[in-house]
N, C-alpha and C positions, 0 to 999 in steps of 0.2 A: 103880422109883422108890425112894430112899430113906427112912428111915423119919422122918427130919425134911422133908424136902418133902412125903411124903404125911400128915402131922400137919398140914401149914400151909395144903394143899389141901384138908383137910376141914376146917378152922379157919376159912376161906374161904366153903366152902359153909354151915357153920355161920351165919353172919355172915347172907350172900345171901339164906338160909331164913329167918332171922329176921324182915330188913327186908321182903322179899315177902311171908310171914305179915302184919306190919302193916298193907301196903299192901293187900293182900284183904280182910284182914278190916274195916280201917277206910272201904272203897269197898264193901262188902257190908251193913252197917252202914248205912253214908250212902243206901245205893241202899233201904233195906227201912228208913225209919226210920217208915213207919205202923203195922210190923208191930212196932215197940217204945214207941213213944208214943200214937197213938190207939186201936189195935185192938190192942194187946198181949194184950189177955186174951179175945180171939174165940177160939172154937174150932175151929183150924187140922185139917181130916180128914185123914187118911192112908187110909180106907178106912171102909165103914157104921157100924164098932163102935170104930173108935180116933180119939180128938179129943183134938189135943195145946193148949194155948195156943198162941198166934203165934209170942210171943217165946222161949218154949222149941223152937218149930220152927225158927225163925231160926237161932237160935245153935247147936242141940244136932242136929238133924238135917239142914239147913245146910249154915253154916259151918263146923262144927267135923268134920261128916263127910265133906266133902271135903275138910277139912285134913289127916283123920287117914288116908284115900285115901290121897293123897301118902305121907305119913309110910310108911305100911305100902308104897308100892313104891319109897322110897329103901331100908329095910330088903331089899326082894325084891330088888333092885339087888345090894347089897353079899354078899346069902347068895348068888344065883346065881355073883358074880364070884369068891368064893373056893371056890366049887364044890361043898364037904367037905359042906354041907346041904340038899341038896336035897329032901328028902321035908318039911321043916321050910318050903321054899321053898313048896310048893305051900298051904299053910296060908296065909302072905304073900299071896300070889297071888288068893286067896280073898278073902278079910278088905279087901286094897286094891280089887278090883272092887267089892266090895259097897258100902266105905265112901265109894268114888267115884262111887258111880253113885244112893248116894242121897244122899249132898251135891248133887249135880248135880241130877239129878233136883226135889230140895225148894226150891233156890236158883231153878231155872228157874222153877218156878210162882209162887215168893210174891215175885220179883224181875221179873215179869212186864213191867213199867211201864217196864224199860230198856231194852223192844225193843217196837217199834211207835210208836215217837214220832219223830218229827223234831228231836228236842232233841238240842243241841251241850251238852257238857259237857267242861270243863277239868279235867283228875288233878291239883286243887289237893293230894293226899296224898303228891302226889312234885317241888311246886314248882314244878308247868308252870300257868301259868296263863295263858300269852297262846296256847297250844294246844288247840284243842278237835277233841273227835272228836263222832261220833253217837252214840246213846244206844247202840245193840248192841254195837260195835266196843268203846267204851268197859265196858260189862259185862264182856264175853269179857276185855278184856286188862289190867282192872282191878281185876277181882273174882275170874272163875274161875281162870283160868292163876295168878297172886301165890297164891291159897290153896294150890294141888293141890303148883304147881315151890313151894313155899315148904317146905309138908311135902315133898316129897320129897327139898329142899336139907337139910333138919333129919336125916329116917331115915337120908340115907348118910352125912353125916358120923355121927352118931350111933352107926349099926353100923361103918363104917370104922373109929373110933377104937376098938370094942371088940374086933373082928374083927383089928388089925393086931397 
């Protein structure tokens, strides 16, 4: 591929990252809004000795850790594909399971309320509003997949344009 089509290809992805980032984050948000307005300042455990606020576990262990999941294996993407880094690769590799698995992880428990209910909800955040799914389906394809493919739309452009 040329070096202007693959500039317009990750210019592209760039784009895709951004607006799926939105769309997670602002459906992740919407889905967890007790844990920023009435219990914001409960103290969220992670374990006997660590108590985070809500809304700092929200957003910062979260949200933002399974965005940066992503992010870190659109990066392990572009270092595996150009090959030349691979010990640098296995760092990536690291860093994106962890940061995925406890976004994932944090998001499951304190986002609990989107599964177990029989409530229909419309992705008013992408203009569909005469379409509704179930409250699960709707989490999975609203909130997790937009954060994770959003960051990892972001790392490969990101490293592609600096890698090429």
């Amino acid at each position: 591929m040329d070096t202007a089509t693959f500039k317009a290809v990750m210019f592209l992805c760039f784009i895709l990252g951004c607006y799926a980032t939105y769309v997670g984050y602002v459906a992740s948000v919407w889905l967890g809004y007790v844990w920023t307005d009435n219990l914001a300042d409960y103290p969220w455990s992670f374990s006997s000795y660590i108590f985070v606020p809500a809304k700092i576990s929200l957003q910062l262990y979260g949200i933002w850790s399974l965005w940066a999941g992503g992010l870190l294996a659109g990066v392990l993407t572009q270092l595996l594909y150009h090959g030349s880094h691979l010990k640098i690769a296995i760092v990536f590799m690291l860093g994106a399971v962890f940061f995925a698995s406890l976004g994932f992880n944090t998001l499951d428990w304190m986002l609990a309320r989107a599964f177990g209910t029989n409530e229909q909800w419309s992705p008013w955040m992408i203009g569909l509003t005469n379409v509704t799914f179930d409250s699960w389906t709707f989490y999975i394809l609203f909130s997790i997949l937009p954060l994770f493919f959003g960051g990892y739309l972001i790392g490969l452009a990101l490293m592609g344009a600096a890698l090429k």
